[in-house]
N, C-alpha and C positions, 0 to 999 in steps of 0.2 A: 504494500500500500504506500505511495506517496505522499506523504505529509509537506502541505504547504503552509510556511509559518504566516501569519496574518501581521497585516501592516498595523503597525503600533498607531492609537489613536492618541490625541496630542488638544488638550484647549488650552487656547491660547488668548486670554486674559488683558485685554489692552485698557490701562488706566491712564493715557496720556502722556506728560512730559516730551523731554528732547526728539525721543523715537520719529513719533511720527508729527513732527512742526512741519511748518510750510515756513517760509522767508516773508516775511512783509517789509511793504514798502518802506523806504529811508523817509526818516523824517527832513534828513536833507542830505542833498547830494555827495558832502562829505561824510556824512554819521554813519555810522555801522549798522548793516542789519541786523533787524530786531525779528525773533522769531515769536510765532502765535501758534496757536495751539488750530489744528486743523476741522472740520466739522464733516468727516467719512461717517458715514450707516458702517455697521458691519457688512454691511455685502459690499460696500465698495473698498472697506479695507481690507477687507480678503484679497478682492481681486488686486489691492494696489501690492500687496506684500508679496502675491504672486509674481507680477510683472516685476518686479524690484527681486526677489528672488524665486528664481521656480525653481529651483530644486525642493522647495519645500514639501512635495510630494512624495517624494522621494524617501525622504526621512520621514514622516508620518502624515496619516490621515489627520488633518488640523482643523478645530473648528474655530473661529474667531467671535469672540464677544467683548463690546464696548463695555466696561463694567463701570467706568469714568473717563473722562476726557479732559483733564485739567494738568495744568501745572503744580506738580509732585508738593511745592511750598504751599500747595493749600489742601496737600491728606491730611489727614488725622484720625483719630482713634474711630469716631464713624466708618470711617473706610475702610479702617484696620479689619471692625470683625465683620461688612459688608462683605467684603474680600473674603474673610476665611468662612464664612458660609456658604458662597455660592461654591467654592473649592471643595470644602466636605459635601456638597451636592453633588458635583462631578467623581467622586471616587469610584464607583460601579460602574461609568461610563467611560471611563479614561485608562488608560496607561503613565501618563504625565500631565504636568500641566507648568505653561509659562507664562508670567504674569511681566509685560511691559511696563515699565515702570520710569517716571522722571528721577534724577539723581540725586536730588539736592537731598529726599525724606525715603530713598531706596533705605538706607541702613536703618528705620525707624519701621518700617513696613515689615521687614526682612527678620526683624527681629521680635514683630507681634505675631508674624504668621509663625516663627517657630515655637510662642510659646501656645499659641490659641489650638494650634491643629495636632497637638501631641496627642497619642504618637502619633507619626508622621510615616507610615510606608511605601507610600510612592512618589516620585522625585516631585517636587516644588521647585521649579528654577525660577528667580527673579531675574533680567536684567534689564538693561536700556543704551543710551547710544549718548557720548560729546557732542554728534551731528546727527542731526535724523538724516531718517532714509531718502531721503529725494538730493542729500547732496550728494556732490562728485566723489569727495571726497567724506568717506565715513567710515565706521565701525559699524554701525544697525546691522550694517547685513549682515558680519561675520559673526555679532553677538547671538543674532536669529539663528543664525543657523547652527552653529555649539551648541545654544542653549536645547534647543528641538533635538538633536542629537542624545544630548543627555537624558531631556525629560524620555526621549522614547526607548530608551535604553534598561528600562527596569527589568532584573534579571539577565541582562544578558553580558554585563561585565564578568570580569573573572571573579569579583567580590562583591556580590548583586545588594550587599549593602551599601555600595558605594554611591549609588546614585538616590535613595533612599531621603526623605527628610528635605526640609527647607534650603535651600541653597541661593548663590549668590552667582552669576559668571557676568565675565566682565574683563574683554581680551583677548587673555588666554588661559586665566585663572578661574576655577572653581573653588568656590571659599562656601564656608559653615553659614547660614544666613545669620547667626547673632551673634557672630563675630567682626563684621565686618564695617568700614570705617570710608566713605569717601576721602581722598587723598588729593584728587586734582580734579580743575574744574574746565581743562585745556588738553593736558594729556586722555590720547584713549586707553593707557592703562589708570584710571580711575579711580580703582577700589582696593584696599587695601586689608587683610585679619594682622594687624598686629602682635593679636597675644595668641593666636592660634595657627597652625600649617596650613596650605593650604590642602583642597582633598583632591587637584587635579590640575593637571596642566595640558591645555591643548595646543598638540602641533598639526604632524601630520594624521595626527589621531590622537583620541580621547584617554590618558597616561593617569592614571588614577593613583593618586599620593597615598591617600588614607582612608581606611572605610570610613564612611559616613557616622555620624555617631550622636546620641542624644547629649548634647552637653548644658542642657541649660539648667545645671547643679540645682534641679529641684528636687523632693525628697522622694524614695521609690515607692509611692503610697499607692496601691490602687483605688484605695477610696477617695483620693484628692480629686477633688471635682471643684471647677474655678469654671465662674460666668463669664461670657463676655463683656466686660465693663471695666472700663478704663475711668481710673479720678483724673481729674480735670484741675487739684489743688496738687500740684507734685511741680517746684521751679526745681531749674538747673541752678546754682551755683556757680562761679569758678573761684575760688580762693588763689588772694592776691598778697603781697609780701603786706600792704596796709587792709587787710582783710575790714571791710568796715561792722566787725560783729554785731557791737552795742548798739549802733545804728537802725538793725536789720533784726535785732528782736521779736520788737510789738508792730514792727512794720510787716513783718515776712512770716513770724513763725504763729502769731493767734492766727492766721486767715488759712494755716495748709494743712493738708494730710500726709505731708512726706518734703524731703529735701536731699537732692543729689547735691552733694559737695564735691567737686571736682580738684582735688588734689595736686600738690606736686606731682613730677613723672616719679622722683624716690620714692613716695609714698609717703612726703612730709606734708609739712606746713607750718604759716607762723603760730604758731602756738605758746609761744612766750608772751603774745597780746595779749593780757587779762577777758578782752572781752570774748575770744576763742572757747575758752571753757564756759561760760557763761553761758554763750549763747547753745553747745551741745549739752550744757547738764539742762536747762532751759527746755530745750525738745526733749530732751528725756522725761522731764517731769511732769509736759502736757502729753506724754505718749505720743509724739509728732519725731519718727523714724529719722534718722540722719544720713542715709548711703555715701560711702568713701568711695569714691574712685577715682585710678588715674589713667591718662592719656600714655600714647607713645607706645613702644618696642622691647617693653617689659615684660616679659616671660617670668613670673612667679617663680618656675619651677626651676628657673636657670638664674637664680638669688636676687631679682630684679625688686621691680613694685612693690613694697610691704611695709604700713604704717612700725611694726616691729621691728623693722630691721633698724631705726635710729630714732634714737631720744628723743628729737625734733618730729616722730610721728607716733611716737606710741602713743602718747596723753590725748591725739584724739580717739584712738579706741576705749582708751581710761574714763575719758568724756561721754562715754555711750555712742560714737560712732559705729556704725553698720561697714565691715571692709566686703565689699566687691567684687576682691581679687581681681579676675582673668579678663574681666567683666568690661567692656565700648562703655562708651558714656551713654550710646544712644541707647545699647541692650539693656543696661543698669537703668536710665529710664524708662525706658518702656517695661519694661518687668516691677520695677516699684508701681509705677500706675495701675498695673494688673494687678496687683496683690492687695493694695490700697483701695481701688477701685469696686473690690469686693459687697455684698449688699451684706449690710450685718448678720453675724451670725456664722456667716463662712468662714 
């Protein structure tokens, strides 16, 4: 008997950004073009990603749906679980699925789909483009076509965990999706996992680094059951050599549910400022969470990033700080909002 393998089925998710802009007009003959956001049905961006790439066929049966149309600086937690619901819809009908996304809020998106869709068994690929698809010169395409590759590849790597779970491609690179970090807003290599490897590199073929793997150091509970709902009271921080603590008291801490402090890359900060303790024994005392985290190219495990590892960081764990570890700023946000976000009781 002959056995004919069947073409891997593939939705393909388009929420707008760079990918698919059109160019508009200069507001003046010297100024630079300004891009806009395009206004295709899905049946005409089917056929424009066709015409722009047909090999897409190739690689899988694709279906395309508008899910949103906007510039990526105006997602948000709405869109977040929009997004992972219509994707848990799709699992019965799909083999993969690739969500086009703008860049500027890919790594905030990237990092609510990996905590909302756990667990995660078949590939989620996010990416997007520097230049959308109608220019000469772009990425779109090659991003398109990696990412479709991957998403339809379930089971058929040599470690069919590997394409498994939320992911990130962007290049050449395949990265973890809540680990990852925009890097450049010019170069088409883009995106960046700082505190993690990445799980692939694409050349002349799809070279798979790591299996894919659930990292988002949640507890292994199976009773843990988390809503979709994001708090809307969680500021970023960034902690500066004149940290203005005292200040930022009764201005910042009576009105939140949480606060990302954004640390030195050592894992310090000034903390000799009286008003520093202050202000963490402060949220300690009204129950208002204080997340540590730091930026940059520090590997925990390779003696980096750790409020412990010097004087100048330990007292804000002393303080009641929450350490992050491994943890983006954007993932450390978006995970405190979900957890915060919670409706009492949970």
């Amino acid at each position: 008997m002959l056995w004919v393998m069947a073409t891997p089925r593939v939705l393909i998710l388009y929420t707008g950004g760079t990918f698919g802009m059109v160019e508009a007009e200069r507001a003046s003959r010297s100024g630079p073009i300004m891009l806009r956001i395009s206004n295709r049905t899905p049946g005409e961006l089917k056929r424009w990603f066709l015409k722009r790439v047909p090999e897409m066929p190739e690689i899988a049966r694709c279906d395309v749906e508008i899910l949103l149309n906007r510039d990526s600086a105006h997602v948000g937690p709405e869109d977040w679980i929009m997004l992972a619901k219509r994707i848990q819809l799709a699992w019965k009908q799909y083999d993969g699925v690739v969500v086009l996304h703008g860049t500027d809020t890919l790594a905030y998106t990237a990092s609510a789909l990996s905590f909302l869709l756990r667990p995660c068994k078949k590939p989620v690929v996010i990416t997007g483009a520097q230049r959308p698809l109608s220019a000469l010169r772009t990425d779109a395409r090659r991003n398109l076509i990696s990412s479709l590759e991957i998403a339809a590849s379930a089971g058929k790597s040599p470690d069919p965990r590997a394409a498994q779970g939320v992911t990130v491609f962007f290049d050449h690179m395949l990265f973890q999706g809540n680990r990852v970090r925009k890097r450049s807003a010019s170069e088409f290599e883009g995106f960046e996992s700082p505190k993690y490897p990445a799980l692939a590199d694409v050349g002349t073929q799809v070279r798979y680094l790591l299996p894919g793997k659930d990292i988002t150091d949640w507890p292994r509970n199976p009773k843990l059951h988390l809503e979709p709902a994001f708090s809307e009271k969680i500021v970023h921080l960034h902690m500066t050599p004149a940290f203005p603590a005292r200040r930022l008291l009764d201005l910042v801490l009576g009105q939140l549910d949480g606060v990302l402090l954004q640390i030195f890359l050592s894992g310090t900060g000034p903390t000799h400022l009286p008003g520093v303790k202050e202000f963490l024994e402060s949220a300690e005392r009204r129950k208002i969470p204080v997340v540590l985290v730091a930026d940059g190219y520090s590997l925990q495990d390779d003696g980096g990033a750790n409020p412990g590892n010097y004087a100048a960081g330990q007292p804000l764990l002393d303080f009641g700080g929450i350490w992050a570890g491994s943890m983006t700023p954007e993932s450390a946000f978006v995970k405190a909002s979900l957890i915060l976000g919670q409706p009492d009781g949970k």
